[in-house]
N, C-alpha and C positions, 0 to 999 in steps of 0.2 A: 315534096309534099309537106305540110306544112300540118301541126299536132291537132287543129281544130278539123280536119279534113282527115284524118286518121279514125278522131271520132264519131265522125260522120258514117264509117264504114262498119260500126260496132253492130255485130250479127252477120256478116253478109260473108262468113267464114265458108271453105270450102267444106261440105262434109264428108267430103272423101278422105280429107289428107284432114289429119291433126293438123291443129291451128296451134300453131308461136311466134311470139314477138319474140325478137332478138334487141336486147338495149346493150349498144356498144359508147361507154364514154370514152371521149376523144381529149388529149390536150397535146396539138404539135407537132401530131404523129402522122401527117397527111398519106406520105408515101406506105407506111403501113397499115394506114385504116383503107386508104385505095386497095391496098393487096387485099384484108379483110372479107371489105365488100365484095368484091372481083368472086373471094372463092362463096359467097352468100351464095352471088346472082349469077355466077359463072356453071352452077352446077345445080342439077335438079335433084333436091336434097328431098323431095315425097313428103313435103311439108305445107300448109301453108303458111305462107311465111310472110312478115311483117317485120321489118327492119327499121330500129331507130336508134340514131346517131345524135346527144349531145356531145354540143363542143365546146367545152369549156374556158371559151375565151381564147380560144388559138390565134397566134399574130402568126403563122405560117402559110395562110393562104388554103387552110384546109376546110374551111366551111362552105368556100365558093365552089373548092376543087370538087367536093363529095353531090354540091347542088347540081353542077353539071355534067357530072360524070353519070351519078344514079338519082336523077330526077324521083323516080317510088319509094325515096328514103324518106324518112319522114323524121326530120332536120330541126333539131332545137339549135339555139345560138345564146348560149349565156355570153354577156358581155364581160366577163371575168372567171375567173379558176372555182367554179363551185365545187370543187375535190370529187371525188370518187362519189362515196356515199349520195351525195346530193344531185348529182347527174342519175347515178341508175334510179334513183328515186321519183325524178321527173319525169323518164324515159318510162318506168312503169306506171306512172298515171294517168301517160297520155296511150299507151298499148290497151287495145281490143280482143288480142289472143286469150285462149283461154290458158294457155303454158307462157312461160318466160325463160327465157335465158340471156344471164347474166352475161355477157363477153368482153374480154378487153379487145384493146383495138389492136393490138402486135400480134394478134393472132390467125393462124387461117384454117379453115372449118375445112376436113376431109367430106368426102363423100358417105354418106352412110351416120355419120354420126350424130347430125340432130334427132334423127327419126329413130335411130339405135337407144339416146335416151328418152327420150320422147313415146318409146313405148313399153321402157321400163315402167316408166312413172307412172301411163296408164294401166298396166296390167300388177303395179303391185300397191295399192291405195296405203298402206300402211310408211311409203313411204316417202320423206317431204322433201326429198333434192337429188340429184342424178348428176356425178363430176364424171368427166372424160379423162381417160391418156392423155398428157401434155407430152410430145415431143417438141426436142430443141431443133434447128432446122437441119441437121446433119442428120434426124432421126434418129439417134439416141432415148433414152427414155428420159425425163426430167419427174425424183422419184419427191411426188410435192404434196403427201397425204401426213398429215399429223396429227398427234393428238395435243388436247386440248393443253395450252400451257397452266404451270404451275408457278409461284413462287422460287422456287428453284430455276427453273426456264431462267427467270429475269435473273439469280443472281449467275446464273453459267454465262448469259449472254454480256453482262457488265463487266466481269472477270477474268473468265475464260479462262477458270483454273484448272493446273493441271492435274488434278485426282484420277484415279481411276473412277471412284464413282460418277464425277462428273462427266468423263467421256462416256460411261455405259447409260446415264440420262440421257447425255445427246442424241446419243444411236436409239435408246426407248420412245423419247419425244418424237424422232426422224420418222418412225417405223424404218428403220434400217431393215428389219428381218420382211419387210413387204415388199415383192420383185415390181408391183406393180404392172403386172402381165395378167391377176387375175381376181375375177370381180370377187367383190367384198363393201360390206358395211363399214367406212370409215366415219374419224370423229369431222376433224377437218380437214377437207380439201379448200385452193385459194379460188379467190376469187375472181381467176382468170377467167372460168368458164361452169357455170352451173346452170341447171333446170331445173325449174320448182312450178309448180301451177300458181300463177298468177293469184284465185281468192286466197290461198292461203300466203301467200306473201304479201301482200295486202293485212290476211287479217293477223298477224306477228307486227306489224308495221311497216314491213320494211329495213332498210337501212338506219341504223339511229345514227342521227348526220353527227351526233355530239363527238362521232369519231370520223372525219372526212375524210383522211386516207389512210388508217391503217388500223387493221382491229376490226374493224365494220363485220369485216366477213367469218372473223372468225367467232364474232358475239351472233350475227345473224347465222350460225352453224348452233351454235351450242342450243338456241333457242328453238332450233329446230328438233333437237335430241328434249331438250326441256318439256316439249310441246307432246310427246309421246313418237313422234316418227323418227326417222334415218336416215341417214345419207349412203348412196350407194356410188361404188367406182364402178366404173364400166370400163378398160383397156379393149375392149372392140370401138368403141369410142373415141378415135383419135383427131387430136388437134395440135399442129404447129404453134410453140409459141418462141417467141424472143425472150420477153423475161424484162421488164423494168423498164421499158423504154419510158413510160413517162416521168415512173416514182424520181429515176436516176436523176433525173433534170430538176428536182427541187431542192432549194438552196438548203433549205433546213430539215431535208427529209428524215434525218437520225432524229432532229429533235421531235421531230410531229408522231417519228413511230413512238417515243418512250413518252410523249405526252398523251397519245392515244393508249398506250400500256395502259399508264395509270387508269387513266377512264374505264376501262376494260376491267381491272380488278376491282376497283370500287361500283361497277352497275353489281357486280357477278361473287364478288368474295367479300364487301363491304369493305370501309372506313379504316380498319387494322390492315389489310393486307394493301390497301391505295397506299397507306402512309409507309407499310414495309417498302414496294416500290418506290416508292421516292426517297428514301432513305439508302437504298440500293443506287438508285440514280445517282443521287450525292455523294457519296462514300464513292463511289467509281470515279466522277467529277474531280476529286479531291486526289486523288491519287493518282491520274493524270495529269493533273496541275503540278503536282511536287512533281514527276517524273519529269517532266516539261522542264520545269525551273531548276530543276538539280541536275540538267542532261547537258551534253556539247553542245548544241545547236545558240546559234550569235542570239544576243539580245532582242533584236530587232523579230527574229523567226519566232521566238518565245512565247514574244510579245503578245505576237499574231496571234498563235495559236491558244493561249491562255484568255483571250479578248472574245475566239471564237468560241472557246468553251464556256465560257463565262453566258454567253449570248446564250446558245445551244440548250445549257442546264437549267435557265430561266425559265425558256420555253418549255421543257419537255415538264417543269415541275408544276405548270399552271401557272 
C-alpha cells in the first residue's frame, strides 16, 4: 500500500479496537524487519492497526522483500539514508491512527503489548508516552530507562574516569537501583519503542531532524515532561529487541552521536554548555592523539588512527 492510499483511509478506523499506526524505519535490516512484521501481522494484537515501513534507502533488497511479503504495509522508499528522525517523521505524516508508535525494525512486538500501552495512554490523559520492557532475545531484561543527561554525562562518557563519584553518576544516570519489572514514571526511555497519541506528537513537532540519529528521542522525551505530561514504563509490556542493528553499521556513528550531543545541549542548556561539549569533545580528541602517538603501535597503525580521529572530531564539532 502506497502513503496516498493510507490517506485515503483516514476515519474508516475500527471503533471497537483502539486505532494505531506503528512507524518502523528500516535501513538493511530485511531479515529483521520480515521478523518484525511477521510478529505485527502474525498475531491479533486487539488493535487496529496500521503499519508503516520507511526504508531508508536499503541496497539489501529489503523494500521489494517487505512489498511482497506484506502487501497492507503501507511502504515509503526514500532513495537514500534519511536517518532515524526523518523516517519516523514521514511515516507520521502519512499515519491515520489516532495513537502512534514509534518501533525500530530489530524488534518483535509480544502479544498483549500494544493494547497493554495503548490503554494506558487512554485511561490516564495526563500522560504523553507509554515505553514497554525490552528483552534481549535470550529474554533477559535489557535495563534501557535513563535519566535525562548532564554535563557530566558527556565528561564520564569522554573519559571514563575512574572516581568513585563518577562510577556512582553512572549507576544514578543508569537508574541502576530500577529492576525494570515494575511500572513507574520515567524520564527517558529509547527510542526503540514508544506510544504517544498521534495530535500531540504532531503538535511538539515531532522529531527535530537537526539531530538524525541520535539525541532525537531523548530531546523528544524531555519535551514531553517540558509540555506538563510523563512517560510511563510498563514491564507487562514486553518486546524483543537486538539492539543496534542499524546504528552499528554507520561508518561515523561515534562521530554523528557527539555531533548530535552537541545539538542536544545547545536546543536544551544553550551556547555555554554546547561549547562546554565540545571542549569535552576536544580535550578527549587530544588526548587520544598523544596516547596514539606516544604508544607501541608501528607508524603506519598510528597514522591510521590519528587520520580517523582527526576526521571523527571534525564531524562531531560541526
Amino acid at each position: 500500500m502506497t502513503a496516498p492510499e493510507a490517506r485515503k483511509n483516514l476515519g474508516t478506523e475500527d471503533t471497537s479496537r483502539p486505532g494505531l499506526s506503528v512507524v518502523i524505519p528500516s535501513w538493511n535490516t530485511q531479515e529483521l524487519t520480515l521478523a518484525c512484521l511477521r510478529s505485527l501481522f502474525d498475531v491479533d494484537h486487539q488493535v487496529d492497526l496500521e503499519v508503516i515501513v520507511v526504508d531508508n534507502g536499503s541496497h539489501d533488497g529489503s523494500p521489494d522483500a517487505i512489498a511482497a511479503a506484506f502487501p497492507q504495509v503501507v511502504l515509503i522508499r526514500n532513495a537514500k539514508n534519511e536517518y532515524y528522525s526523518k523516517a519516523c517523521n514521514q511515516g507520521a505524516a502519512v499515519a491515520t491512527k489516532r495513537a502512534l508508535c514509534m518501533l525500530n525494525s530489530d524488534t518483535v512486538v509480544t502479544a498483549g503489548a500494544l493494547r497493554t500501552m495503548l490503554d494506558y495512554l487512554d485511561a490516564n490523559p495526563s500522560c504523553g508516552g507509554v515505553a514497554p520492557r525490552l528483552d534481549n532475545p535470550d529474554g533477559s531484561i535489557q535495563p534501557i530507562c535513563r535519566r535525562f543527561p548532564t554535563l557530566f554525562d558527556v565528561l564520564v562518557d569522554q573519559f571514563d574516569p575512574d572516581w568513585d563519584v563518577a562510577k556512582a553518576h553512572k549507576r544514578w544516570a543508569a537508574m541502576s537501583e530500577f529492576d525494570h519489572l515494575s511500572a513507574r514514571d520515567v524520564e527517558q526511555p529509547p527510542g526503540t519503542c514508544m506510544v504517544m497519541r498521534r495530535a500531540e506528537f504532531e503538535a511538539l513537532g515531532g522529531f527535530d531532524e537537526n539531530m538524525p540519529l541520535f539525541y532525537s528521542d531523548v530531546d523528544l522525551c524531555l519535551r514531553i515532561w517540558k509540555s506538563g505530561q510523563s512517560i510511563r514504563f510498563l514491564p507487562d509490556a514486553r518486546i524483543f529487541h537486538v539492539g543496534s542493528a542499524s546504528v552499528v553499521r554507520h561508518p561515523l556513528w561515534r562521530a554523528e552521536f557527539m555531533q548530535n550531543q552537541v545539538l542536544y545541549f545547545r536546543k536544551h542548556a544553550g551556547k555555554p554548555a554546547a561549547a562546554a561539549v565540545r571542549g569535552l569533545i576536544l580535550a578527549s580528541a587530544l588526548n587520544t592523539g598523544a596516547r596514539t602517538v606516544l604508544g607501541r603501535r608501528g607508524w603506519s597503525g598510528k597514522t591510521q588512527i590519528v587520520r580517523q580521529l582527526v576526521k571523527a572530531t571534525r564531524r562531531a564539532m560541526g
